[in-house]
N, C-alpha and C positions, 0 to 999 in steps of 0.2 A: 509510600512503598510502591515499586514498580509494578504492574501487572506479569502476568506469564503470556509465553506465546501457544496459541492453541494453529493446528494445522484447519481448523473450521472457517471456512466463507461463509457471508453473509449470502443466501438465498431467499426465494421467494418470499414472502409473510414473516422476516425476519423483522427487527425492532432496528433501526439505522443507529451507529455508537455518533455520540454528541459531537458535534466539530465548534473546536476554537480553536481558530490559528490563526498567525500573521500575515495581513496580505504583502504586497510588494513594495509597501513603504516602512512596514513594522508595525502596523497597528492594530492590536489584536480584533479580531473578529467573531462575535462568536452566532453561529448557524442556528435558527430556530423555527424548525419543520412546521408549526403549526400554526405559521404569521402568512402560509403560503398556500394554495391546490397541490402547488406539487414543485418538489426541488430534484434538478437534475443535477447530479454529484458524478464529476467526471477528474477520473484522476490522468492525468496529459502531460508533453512535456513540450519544451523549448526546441528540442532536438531531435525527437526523434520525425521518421519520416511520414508514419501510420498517423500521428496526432495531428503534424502539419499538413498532409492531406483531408483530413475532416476537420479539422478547424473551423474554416470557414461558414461551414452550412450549419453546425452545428450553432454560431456564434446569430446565424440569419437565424434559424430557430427558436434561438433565446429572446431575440429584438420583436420576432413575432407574437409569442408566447407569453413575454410580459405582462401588459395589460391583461390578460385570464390567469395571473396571478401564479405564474409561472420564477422559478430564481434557476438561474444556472450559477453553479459553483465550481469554480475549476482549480485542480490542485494538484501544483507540483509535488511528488515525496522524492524524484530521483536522488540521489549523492552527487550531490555540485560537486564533486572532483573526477567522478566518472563521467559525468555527463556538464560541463564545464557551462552550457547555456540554460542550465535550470538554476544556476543561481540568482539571490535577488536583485543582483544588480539589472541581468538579463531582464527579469519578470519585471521589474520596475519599467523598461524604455518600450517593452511592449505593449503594458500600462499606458505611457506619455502616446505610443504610437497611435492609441487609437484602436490595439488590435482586441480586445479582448471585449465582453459582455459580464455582467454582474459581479461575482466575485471572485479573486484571481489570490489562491493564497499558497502559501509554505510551507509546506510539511516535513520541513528539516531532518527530524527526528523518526519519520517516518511511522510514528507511533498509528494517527491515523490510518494510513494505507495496509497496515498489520491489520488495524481492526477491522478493516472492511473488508480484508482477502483480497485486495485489488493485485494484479497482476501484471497486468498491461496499460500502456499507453497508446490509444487510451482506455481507459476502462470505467463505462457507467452503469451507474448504478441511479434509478429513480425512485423518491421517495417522496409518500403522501404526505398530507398533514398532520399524521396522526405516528409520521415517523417510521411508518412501516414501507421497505423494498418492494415495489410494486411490478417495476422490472432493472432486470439485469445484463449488459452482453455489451455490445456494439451499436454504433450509431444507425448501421444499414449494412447493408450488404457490399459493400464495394467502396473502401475507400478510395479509388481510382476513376469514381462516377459521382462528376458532381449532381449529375441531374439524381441522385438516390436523394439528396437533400434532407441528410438523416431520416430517414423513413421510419425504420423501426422505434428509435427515439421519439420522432412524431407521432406514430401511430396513439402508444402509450403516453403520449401527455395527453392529445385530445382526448383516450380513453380515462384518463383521471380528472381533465377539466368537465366531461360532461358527466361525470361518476358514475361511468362504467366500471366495470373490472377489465383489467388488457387484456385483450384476445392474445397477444403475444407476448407474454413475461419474459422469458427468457430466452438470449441469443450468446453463441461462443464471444468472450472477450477474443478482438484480436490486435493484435499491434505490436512495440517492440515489449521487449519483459522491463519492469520495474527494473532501477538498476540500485540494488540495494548495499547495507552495508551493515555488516558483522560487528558490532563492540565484543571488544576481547576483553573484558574487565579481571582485573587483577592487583594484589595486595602483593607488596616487597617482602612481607612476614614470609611467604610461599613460594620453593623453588620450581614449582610447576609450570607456572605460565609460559617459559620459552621453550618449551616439550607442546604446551597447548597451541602455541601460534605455528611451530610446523607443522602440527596432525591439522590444524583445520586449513593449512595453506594446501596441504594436502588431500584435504576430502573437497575441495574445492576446484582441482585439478583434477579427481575422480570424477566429476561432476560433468569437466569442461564450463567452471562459470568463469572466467577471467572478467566475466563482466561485475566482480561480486566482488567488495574491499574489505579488506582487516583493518580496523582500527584498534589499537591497544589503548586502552583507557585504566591509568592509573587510580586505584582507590586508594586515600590518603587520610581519611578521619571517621568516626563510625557514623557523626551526622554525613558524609557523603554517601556510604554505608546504607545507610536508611532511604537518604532521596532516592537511590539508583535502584534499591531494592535488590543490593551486592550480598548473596547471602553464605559466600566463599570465595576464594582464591582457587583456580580461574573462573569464570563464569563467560556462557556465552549469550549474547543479548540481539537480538534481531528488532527492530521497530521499536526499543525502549523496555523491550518483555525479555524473560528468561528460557531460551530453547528446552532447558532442563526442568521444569518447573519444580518447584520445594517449596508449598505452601505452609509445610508446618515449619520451616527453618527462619532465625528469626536473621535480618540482617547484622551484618556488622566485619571486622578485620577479623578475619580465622582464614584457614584452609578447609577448601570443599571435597567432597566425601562424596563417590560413587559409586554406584553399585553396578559392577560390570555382568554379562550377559548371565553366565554362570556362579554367580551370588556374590564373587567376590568383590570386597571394599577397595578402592581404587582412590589414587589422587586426580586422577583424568577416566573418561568414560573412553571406549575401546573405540578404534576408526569407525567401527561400522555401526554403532549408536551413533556417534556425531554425523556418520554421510547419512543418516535415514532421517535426524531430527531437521538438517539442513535442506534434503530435498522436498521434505515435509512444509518447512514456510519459505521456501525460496520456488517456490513451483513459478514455473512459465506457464501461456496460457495454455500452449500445446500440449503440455503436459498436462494438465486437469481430463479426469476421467469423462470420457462422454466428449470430449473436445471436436467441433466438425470446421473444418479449413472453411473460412469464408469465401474462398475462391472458388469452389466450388455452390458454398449459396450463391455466390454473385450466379455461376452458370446455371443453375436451376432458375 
């Protein structure tokens, strides 16, 4: 049964959610925090311009770091159709190229990058052996300064290889936003679903995300039903979870039941529940409360 989507990020003395994914050849992978000192888990992309300007130093860091029992994990979740060079084909040639460090994997379904609250590309997150976020934010201060040579990322490994606590946990993600992607989930039994894919093409245009795709995902049998954790006809799904969450409802083919602002039962939840649930897990980094422009770190 699928998980729900919560608008909570992982911060500081959080517990890191499990990683198994496929790297760039399809072979699953699975991550285990306490074979290591410390695993830097950076969610990055092929494309954008923020990732491929830290890339480098970040990858010399890893080469560095190794031996003191250091792992860099790097993971694409973008929408290979928005973003056309995070697919695996992509990820596989820069594999052959030579360009990458440790492990380079696929988060398709983007289920992961939901659990982590990740935002941006890129956006790290370091985690001890014992599985707990030690620090969170950005590589340094400046993606436009090689000589920063991930700093802050550095600082907080040497503070975890010599077991310290970091002096510096947490810095603003910055980079480009996650470029995510909406499952419209829907059952033929229900005349709602094409009322539900204009209101959210709609609250998405309220948004300004044109960066954000609709997918319509037919449900056709109740075991699909159960995998998907489809608990009505429409449902909306963000990273493999339900924007709407209904833990007591059990999956299967019906029509879904809403309870709109003012009590009443609905076949769709009203535009301005859907724009508040969407900008809730579809947040940018700018947008996170407390957010400080790294341009301005860089000039301090």
């Amino acid at each position: 049964m699928s998980p729900v989507v919560t608008s909570q990020r992982l911060t500081i003395g959080d517990l890191a959610p499990s990683i198994e994914l496929p790297d760039a050849d399809g072979s699953s992978v699975t991550i285990d925090f306490s074979e290591r000192v410390a695993t830097a888990v950076v969610f990055t992309s092929n494309g954008c311009p923020y990732a491929l300007a830290w890339h480098d130093r970040i990858q010399d860091l890893a080469r560095e770091l190794a031996p003191q029992g250091v792992l860099l994990v790097q993971i694409v979740s973008n929408d290979d159709e928005l973003q056309p060079l995070d697919s695996a084909q992509h990820m596989a040639e820069r594999v052959r190229a030579g360009q990458v460090v440790g492990e380079f994997l696929r988060d398709a379904d983007q289920d992961v990058a939901r659990a982590y609250g990740a935002t941006a590309t890129p956006d790290v997150f370091l985690v001890d052996r014992d599985g707990v976020v030690r620090y969170h934010g950005a590589p340094d201060a400046d993606y436009d300064d090689p000589d920063q040579k991930a700093s802050w990322l550095r600082e907080a490994m040497d503070d975890l290889v010599a077991d310290r606590d970091v002096a510096r946990p947490s810095t603003s993600p910055a980079g480009c936003s996650i470029k995510w992607r909406v499952d419209l989930l829907w059952w033929a039994g229900c005349p709602s679903h094409g009322r539900a894919a204009e209101m959210m093409a709609e609250v998405l245009e309220r948004m300004g995300r044109q960066d954000v795709r609709i997918r319509p995902v037919e449900i056709t049998s109740p075991a699909e039903a159960d995998e998907r954790g489809f608990v009505g006809s429409p449902s909306f799904h963000v990273g493999g979870a339900d924007v709407f969450p209904a833990p007591e409802a059990r999956p299967g083919l019906t029509c879904r039941t809403y309870q709109r602002e003012d009590g009443r039962l609905s076949p769709l939840p009203s535009l301005d529940q859907l724009e508040e649930r969407m900008r809730a897990v579809l947040v940018r980094p700018w947008e996170l409360p407390g957010w400080v422009d790294f341009r301005q770190q860089s000039a301090r």
